[in-house]
C-alpha positions as CSV (number, residue, x, y, z in Angstrom):
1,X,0.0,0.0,0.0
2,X,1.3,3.4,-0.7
3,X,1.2,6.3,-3.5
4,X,-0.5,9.5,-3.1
5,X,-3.1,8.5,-0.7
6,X,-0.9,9.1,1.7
7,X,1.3,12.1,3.1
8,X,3.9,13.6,5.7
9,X,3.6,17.2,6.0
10,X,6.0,19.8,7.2
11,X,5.0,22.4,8.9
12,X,7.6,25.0,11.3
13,X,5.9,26.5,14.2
14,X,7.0,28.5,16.6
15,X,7.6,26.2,19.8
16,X,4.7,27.4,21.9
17,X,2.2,27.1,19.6
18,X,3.5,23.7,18.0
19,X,1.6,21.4,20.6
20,X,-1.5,23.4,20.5
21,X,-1.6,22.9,16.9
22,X,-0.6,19.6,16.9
23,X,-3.3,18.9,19.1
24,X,-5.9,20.6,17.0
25,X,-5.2,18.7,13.9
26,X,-5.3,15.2,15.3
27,X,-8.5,16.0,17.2
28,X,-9.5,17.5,13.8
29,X,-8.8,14.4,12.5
30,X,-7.1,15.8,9.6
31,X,-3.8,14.2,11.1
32,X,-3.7,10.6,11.8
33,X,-0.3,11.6,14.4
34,X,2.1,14.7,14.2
35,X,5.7,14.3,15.5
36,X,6.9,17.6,16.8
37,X,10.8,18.0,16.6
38,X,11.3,20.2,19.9
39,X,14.0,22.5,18.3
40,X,15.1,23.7,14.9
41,X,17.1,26.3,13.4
42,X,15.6,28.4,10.5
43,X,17.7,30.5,8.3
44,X,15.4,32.7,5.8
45,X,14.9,35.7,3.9
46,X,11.6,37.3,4.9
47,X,10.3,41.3,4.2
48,X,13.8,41.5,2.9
49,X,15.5,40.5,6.4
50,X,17.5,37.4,6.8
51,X,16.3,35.7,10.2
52,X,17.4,33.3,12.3
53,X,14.8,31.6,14.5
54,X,14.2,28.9,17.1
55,X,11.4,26.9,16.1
56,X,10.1,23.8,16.4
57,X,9.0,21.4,13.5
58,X,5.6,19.4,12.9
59,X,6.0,16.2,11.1
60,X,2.4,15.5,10.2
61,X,0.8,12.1,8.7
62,X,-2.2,12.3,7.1
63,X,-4.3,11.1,3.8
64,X,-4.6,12.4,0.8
65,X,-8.4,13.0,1.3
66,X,-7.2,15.4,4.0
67,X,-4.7,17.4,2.7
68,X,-7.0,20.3,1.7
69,X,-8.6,20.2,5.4
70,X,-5.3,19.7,6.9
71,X,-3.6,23.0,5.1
72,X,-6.5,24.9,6.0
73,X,-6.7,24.3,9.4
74,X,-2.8,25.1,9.6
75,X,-3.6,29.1,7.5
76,X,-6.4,29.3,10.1
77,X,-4.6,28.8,13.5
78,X,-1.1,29.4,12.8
79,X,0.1,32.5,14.1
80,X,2.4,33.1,10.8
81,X,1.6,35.6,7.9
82,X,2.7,32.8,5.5
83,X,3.3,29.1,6.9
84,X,5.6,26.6,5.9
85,X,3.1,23.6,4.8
86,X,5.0,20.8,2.8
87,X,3.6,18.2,1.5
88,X,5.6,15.1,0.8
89,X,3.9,11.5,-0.5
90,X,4.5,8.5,1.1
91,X,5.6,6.2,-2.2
92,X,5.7,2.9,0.6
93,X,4.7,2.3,3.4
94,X,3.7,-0.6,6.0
95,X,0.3,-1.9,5.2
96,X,-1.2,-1.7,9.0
97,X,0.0,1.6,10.0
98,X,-1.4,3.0,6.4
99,X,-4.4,1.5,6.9
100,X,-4.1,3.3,10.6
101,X,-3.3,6.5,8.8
102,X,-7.0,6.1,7.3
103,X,-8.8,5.0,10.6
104,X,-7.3,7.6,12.7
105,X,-8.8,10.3,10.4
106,X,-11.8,8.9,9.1
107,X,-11.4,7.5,6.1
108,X,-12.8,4.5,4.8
109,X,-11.1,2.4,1.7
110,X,-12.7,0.0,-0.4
């Protein structure tokens, strides 16, 4: 099972609002789980600036069926002008925690 019915998404947050929105997109259920890497270094151009921030990162899994929801929900509650939403798809994957993926946020295959 794999292909693009599936997907980890990247999102950098700032680190007190990472669990909050972690927590909002697996109760959501736009996220079947969301990793959150504690602390991460970002180096980036922005308004014409170079920063250099502390920030933790999301590593969300989630369903293609979802996506739209999920990157929505992110614009909505993320207290960045623009947010950093990646979407990668998962080409292979191990069957039961795919079919997981689907449970956890409400999708049903055939």
């Amino acid at each position: 099972m794999g292909n693009d019915r599936y997907y980890v998404v990247y999102v950098a947050a700032p680190p007190a609002d990472a669990e909050t929105l972690a927590h909002a997109l697996v109760r959501q259920q736009v996220a079947a789980c969301v990793n959150i890497i504690p602390t991460i270094r970002s180096i980036y151009r922005w308004k014409g600036e170079i920063c250099d921030d502390g920030e933790a990162l999301l590593v969300i899994k989630t369903t293609g069926d979802r996506l739209e929801q999920l990157k929505a929900l992110v614009v909505e509650q993320h207290p960045y002008e623009v947010p950093e939403i990646i979407a990668l798809p998962i080409v292979q994957g191990h069957d039961p925690y795919l079919r997981w993926i689907d449970a956890s946020t409400g999708v049903s295959r055939n």
